[in-house]
N, C-alpha and C positions, 0 to 999 in steps of 0.2 A: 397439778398442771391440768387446764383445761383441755381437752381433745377439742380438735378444729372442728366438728359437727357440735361442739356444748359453745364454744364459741363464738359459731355464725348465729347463733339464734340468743346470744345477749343485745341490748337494746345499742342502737352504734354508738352511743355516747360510749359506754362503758367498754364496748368491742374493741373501741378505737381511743380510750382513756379521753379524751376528749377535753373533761372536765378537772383533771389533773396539769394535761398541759397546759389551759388555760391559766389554771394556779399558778404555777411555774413563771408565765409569761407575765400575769399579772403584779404579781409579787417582787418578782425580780426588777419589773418596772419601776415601782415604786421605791426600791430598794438605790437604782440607776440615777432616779430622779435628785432624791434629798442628802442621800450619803458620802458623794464626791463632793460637794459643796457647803458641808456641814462647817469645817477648821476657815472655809473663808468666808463665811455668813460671823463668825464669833471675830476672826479679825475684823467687818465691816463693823460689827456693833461696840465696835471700840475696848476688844481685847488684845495686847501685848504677848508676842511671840512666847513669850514665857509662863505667860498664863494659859493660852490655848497647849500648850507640852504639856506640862502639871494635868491637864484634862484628859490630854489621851494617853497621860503616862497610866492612870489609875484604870481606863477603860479597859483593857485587854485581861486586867487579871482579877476583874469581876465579871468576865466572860470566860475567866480559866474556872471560878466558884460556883458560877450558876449555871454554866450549860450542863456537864454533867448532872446537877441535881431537876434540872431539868426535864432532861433524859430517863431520869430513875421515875420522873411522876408521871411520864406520859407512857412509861414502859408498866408502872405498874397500876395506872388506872385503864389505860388503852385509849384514854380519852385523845387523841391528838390534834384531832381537827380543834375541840374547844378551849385546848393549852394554847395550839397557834392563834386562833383567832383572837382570845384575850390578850396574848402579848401585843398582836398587832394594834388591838383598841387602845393598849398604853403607849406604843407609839407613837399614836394619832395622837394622844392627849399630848405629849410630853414633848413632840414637835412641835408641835403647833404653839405652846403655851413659848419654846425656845425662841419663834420667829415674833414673839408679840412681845417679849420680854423688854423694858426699858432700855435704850443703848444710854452706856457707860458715858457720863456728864460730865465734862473739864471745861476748867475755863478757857479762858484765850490766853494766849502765851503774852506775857508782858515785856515789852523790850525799850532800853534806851537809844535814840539816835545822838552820837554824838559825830565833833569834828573828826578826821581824820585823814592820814597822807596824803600832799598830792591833790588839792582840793577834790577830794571824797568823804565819805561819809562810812562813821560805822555804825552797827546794830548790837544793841549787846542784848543778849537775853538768856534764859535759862530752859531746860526745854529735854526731853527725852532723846537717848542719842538714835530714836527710829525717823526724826523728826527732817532730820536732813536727807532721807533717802525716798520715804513714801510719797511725796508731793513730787519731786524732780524726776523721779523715775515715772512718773503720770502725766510731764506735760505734755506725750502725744494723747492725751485722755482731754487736755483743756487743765489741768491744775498747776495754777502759778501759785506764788506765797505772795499775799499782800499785807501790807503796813498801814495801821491810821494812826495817825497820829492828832491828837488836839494841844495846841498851846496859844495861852493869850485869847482865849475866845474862838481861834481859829482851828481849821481843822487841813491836814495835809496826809493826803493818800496818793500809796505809789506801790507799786509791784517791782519785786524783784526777784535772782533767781538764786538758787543756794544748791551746791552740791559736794562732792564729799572733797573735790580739790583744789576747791576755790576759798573754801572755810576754816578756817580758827580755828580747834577746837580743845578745851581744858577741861580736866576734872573736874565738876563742882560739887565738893563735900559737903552735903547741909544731911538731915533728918528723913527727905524727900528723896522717895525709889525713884520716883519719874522723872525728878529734876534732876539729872545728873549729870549733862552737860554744858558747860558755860560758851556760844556761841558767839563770834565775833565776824560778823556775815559785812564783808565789805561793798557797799552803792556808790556806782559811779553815778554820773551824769543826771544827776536832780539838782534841781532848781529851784530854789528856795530861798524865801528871802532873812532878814536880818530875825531870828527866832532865838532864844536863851537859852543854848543846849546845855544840857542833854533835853531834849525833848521825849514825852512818855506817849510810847505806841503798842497799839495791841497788833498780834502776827496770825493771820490765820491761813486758809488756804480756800482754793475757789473751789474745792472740790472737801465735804464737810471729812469729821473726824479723821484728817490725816495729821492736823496740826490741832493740836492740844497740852495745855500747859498742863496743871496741878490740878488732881477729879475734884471733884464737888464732895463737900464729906459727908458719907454715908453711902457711899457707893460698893465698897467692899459688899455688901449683901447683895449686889445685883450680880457683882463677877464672880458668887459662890451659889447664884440662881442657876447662873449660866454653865457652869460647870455641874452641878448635880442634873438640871434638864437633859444636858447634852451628854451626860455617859450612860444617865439610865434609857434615854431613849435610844442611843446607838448599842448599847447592851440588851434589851429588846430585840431590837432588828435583829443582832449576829445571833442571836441565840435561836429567834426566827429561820434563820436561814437552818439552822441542826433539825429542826423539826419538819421542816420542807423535806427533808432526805426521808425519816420517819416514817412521813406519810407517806410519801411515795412506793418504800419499800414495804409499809403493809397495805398498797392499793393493789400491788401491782402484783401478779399470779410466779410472776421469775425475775431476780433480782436483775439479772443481765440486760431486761426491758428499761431499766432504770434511765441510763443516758440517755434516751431517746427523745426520754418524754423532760430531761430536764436540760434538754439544749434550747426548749422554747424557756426556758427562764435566762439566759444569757441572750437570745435575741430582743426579749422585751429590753431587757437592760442595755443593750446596744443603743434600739432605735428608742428608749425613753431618754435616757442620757444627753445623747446627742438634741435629742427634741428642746428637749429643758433649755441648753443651752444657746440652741436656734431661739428660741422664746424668748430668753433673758435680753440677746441682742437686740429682738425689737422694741420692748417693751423696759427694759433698764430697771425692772425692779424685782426685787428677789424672791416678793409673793408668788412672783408664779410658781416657784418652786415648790411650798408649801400647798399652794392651792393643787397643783397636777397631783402631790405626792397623795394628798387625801382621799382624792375621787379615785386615784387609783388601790389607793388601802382600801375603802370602804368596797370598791370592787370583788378585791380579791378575799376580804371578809363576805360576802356572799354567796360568789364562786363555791369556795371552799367548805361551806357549812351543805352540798351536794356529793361532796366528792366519796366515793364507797369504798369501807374500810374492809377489809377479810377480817372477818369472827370466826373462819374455821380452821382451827389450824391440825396439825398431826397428833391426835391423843397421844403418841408419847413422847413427841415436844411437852407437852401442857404438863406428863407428868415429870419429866425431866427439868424443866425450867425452874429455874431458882432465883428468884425477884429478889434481890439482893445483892450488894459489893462481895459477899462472900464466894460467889462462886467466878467473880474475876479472879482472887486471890491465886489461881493455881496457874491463871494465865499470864499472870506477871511476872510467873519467874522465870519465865521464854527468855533465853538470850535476843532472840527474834523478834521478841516484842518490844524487847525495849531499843533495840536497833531501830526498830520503823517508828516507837514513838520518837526517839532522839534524831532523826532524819524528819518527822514533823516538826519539831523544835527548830532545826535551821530554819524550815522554810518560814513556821512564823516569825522568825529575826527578819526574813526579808519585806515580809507585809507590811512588818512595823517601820520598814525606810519608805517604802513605798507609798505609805497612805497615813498621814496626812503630809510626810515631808516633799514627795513629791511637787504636788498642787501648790504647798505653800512656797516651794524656791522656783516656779514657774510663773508663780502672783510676781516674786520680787524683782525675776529679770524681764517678762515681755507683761509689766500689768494691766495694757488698755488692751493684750488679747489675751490673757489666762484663761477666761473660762470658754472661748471658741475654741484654742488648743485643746483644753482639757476636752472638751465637747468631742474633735474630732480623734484626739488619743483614745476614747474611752468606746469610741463605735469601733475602731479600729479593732483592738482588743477582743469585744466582743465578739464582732467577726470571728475571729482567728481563734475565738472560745467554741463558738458554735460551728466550726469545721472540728474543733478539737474534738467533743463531743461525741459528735457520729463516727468519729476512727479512733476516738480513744482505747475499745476493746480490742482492737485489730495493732495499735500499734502497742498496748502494754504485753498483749499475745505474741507479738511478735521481737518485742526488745528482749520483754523481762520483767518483773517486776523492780530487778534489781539496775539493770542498766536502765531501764524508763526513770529510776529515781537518779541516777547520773547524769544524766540528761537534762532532768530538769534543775540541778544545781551547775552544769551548764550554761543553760539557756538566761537562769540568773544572773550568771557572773556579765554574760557578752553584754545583757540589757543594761545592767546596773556601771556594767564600763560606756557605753553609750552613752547614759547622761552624763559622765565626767567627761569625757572627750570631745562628745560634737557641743558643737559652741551658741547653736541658737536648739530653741525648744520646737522650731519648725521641723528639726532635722529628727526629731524624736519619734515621729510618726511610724517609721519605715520598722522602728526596732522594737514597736507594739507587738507584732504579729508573733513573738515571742512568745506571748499571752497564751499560745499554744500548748506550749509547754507548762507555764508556770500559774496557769490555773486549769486550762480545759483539764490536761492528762493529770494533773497533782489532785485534782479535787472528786476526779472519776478513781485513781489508783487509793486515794484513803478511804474513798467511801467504801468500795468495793474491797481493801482488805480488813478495815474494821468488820462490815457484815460476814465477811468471810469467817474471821478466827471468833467472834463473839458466839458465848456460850446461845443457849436455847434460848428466845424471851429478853436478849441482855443486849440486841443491835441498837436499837437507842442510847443504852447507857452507854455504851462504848463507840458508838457515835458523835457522844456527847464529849467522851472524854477526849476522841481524836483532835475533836476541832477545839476543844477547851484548849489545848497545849498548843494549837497552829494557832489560834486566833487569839488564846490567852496569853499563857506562859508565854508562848514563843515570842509573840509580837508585842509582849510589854516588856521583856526583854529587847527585843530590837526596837525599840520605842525607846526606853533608856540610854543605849547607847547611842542610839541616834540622836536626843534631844542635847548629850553632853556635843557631841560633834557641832550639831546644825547650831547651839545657838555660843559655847565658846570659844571655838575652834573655827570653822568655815564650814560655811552651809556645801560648796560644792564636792570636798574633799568625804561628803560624809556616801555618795555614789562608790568613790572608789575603796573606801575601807571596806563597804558590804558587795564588791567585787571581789576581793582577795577572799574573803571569809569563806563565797560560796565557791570559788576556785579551789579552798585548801579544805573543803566538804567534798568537794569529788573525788581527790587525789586521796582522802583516808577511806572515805568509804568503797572509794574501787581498791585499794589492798584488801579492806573487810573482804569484799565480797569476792577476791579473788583466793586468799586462802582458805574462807570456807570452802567453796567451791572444791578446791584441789581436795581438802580434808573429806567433804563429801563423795567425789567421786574414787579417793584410796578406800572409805568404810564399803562401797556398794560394789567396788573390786574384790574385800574382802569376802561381804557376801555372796556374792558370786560364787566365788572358788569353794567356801562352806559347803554350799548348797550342792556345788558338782562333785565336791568327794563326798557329799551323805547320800547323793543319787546314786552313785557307783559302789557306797557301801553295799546300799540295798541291792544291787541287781548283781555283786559277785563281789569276788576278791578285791583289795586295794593293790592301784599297778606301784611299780617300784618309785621311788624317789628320784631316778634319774630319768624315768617316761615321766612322772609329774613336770621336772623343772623342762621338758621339750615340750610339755602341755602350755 
């Protein structure tokens, strides 16, 4: 530890970290910008609810494989500044190549108009059963479904509207995953003259890939493009975010400095976030995304190639450290550790509801304002990150470690009953500030007991392994169970299942932690009394057993 006279005469960058917070700020920016709108950039480029799951089913548990091994290269080269920056250059590459990638090519939906009821008209066509809800639920966006039709040399166009309780709809059994529904979409009031029906129409929509019949073949290698771009470069980033801590915890002279300096990475991410989406608004196209995320990666690749690592450490740390999985071996048999990793483990089941299912069941009920909600959901949060931040050591000091972990399966439950209950996503704002809990104090309580109980030399790996199980295991598990929810079952009912979960995660973990407790404080009663009958051995006789039992 520095003495306050060794530390006024370091240069102020480095007095005042200066150049770390920056990192923090810029990084997280970046982070703010491209990673909330990644699941609806793949639905834009004409991927199916089912295909974007399958993608982030696999992401979280190559983030359970790699961060830890991660962790073990940057712990045993020291090299961390040039582990971080290289992942961020793959990134850069591997976004970037995500946003330029071909969108998935279908033809037009083919339909019959024939006579029907009542003089009206029906539509028969074939068509995915996503087809009647994406257009309709967009017409305050401007997207209607229009019909053209040519017969006899002529040609007849007309719009109309289709939604889910006005429509036909049957099974249709063919060979064809996408064709699966047989629609019988009824048009009043056209006018049309004496024409030999069925008449042949293509169906599309004014607003592109919402309406699409049968791909184009050969497409399957674009939507297996899309899925390998898109896990390894969000695999990248999380694994990035492990090594942010790393660094900071070998910048920095006292772990406890740590919060300070990485509350400017949740403000970048506030005010980039929100910015992205201010930007999207005027401009309506999703480069901006990609463009802000770049200048800000290659930013924080600069930054960061300044920032100063401690090479000195305690001679006999250096000779005690053991660079190797073998010297966790003795820490894992801590009943205590496997308590707090298995208490990480819920809270990654929460992330995995939260991100991407969130965004995308907010796409499906408000979609001509998803990404402004999201935009002001996510400053929001931020916010209430970066107030977390600076009181996090004051309130984990003050709760507990054990009641702060209550708390925030808590804080869970109230959030995750919130989106089931209130009924527009306007209303979702007020119960962001949660975010208090379920990231500021969760992400300062793991960091700070990882580095705490990790052997000499071993905070990284074990670093690696915390967030491997939050952001892996945990949330490709809650990713799992979420995808069977959101896409067989009902997307809204899948809030209130991971409500009860984290409600019946409080209620077992406060018995844990209530009978250790008692267990612990009857062992240090015991000791106690030990220690005052061997002080009384030494200084004379032992008093009788009936002056003991009035003792």
């Amino acid at each position: 530890m520095l003495s306050s006279s060794d530390k006024s005469q370091l240069p102020f960058l480095r007095r005042h970290h200066l150049l770390l917070k920056t990192h923090y700020f810029l990084f997280f920016s970046s982070f703010g910008i491209i990673f909330p709108i990644l699941n609806l950039t793949l639905r834009s480029h004409g991927l199916s609810n089912t295909e974007i799951s399958f993608s982030n089913f696999i992401l979280p548990f190559l983030v359970f494989f790699t961060s830890p091994l991660i962790g073990v290269i940057a712990d045993r080269s020291r090299r961390f500044i040039l582990t971080f920056n290289l992942l961020l250059l793959l990134v850069i590459l591997t976004m970037t190549t995500l946003f330029f990638l071909p969108r998935i090519q279908s033809h037009h939906i083919q339909a019959n108009l024939r006579d029907g009821p009542s003089s009206s008209y029906l539509l028969d066509f074939c068509a995915s059963q996503e087809v009647v809800s994406k257009c309709s639920s967009r017409s305050e966006c401007g997207c209607a479904y229009q019909a053209h039709c040519i017969t006899q040399n002529q040609t007849l166009n007309f719009s109309f509207t289709m939604n889910s309780y006005t429509t036909e709809r049957h099974l249709y059994e063919n060979e064809h995953v996408l064709c699966d529904i047989n629609y019988q979409v009824p048009v009043e009031n056209l006018s049309i003259g004496k024409y030999a029906f069925p008449l042949k129409c293509q169906i599309t929509c004014s607003i592109p890939h919402f309406c699409h019949g049968l791909r184009y073949d050969k497409q399957t290698i674009y939507v297996l493009l899309y899925a390998i771009f898109y896990t390894l470069g969000a695999n990248f980033l999380s694994i990035g975010n492990v090594l942010t801590a790393s660094i900071g915890f070998a910048s920095l002279p006292r772990a406890d400095l740590f919060g300070k300096q990485r509350v400017w990475g949740t403000i970048g991410f506030g005010i980039a976030a929100f910015s992205a989406s201010r930007f999207y608004e005027y401009f309506h196209s999703e480069y901006v995304y990609i463009i802000m995320f770049v200048i800000c990666a290659v930013l924080t690749i600069l930054i960061t190639c300044f920032i100063p690592i401690r090479t000195a450490e305690k001679a006999t740390e250096k000779k005690q450290a053991k660079f190797g999985l073998s010297a966790l071996i003795p820490l894992m048999k801590k009943v205590d550790v496997w308590i707090f990793l298995s208490i990480t483990f819920v809270w990654g089941m929460g992330f995995g509801c939260l991100q991407p299912y969130l965004s995308l069941y907010i796409d499906e009920i408000t979609p001509c304002h998803s990404r402004s909600i999201i935009g002001w959901m996510l400053l929001i949060a931020a916010s209430s990150e970066v107030i977390a931040f600076y009181f996090a050591r004051r309130v984990i000091q003050f709760l507990g470690s054990n009641l702060s972990s209550i708390v925030i399966f808590l804080a869970f439950t109230i959030r995750f009953g919130g989106y089931y209950f209130l009924p527009q996503p306007f209303l979702y704002l007020p119960i962001e500030i949660l975010h208090f809990f379920n990231y500021g104090i969760l992400y300062v309580l793991i960091s700070e007991k990882a580095d705490a109980i990790a052997p000499a030399g071993l905070s990284g790996t074990l670093q690696g392994i915390a967030h491997g199980i939050t952001h892996g295991l945990g949330r490709g598990v809650g990713l799992l169970v979420s995808s069977f929810i959101y896409i067989a079952i009902h997307q809204r009912l899948l809030f209130l299942v991971f409500a009860i979960i984290n409600l019946l995660a409080a209620i077992i973990y406060s018995i844990y932690f209530f009978f250790t407790r008692q267990t612990a404080n009857q062992n240090l009663s015991v000791e106690a009394n030990a220690n005052i009958i061997m002080l009384e051995a030494d200084s004379g006789p032992l008093q009788s057993s009936s002056m003991l039992n009035d003792n």
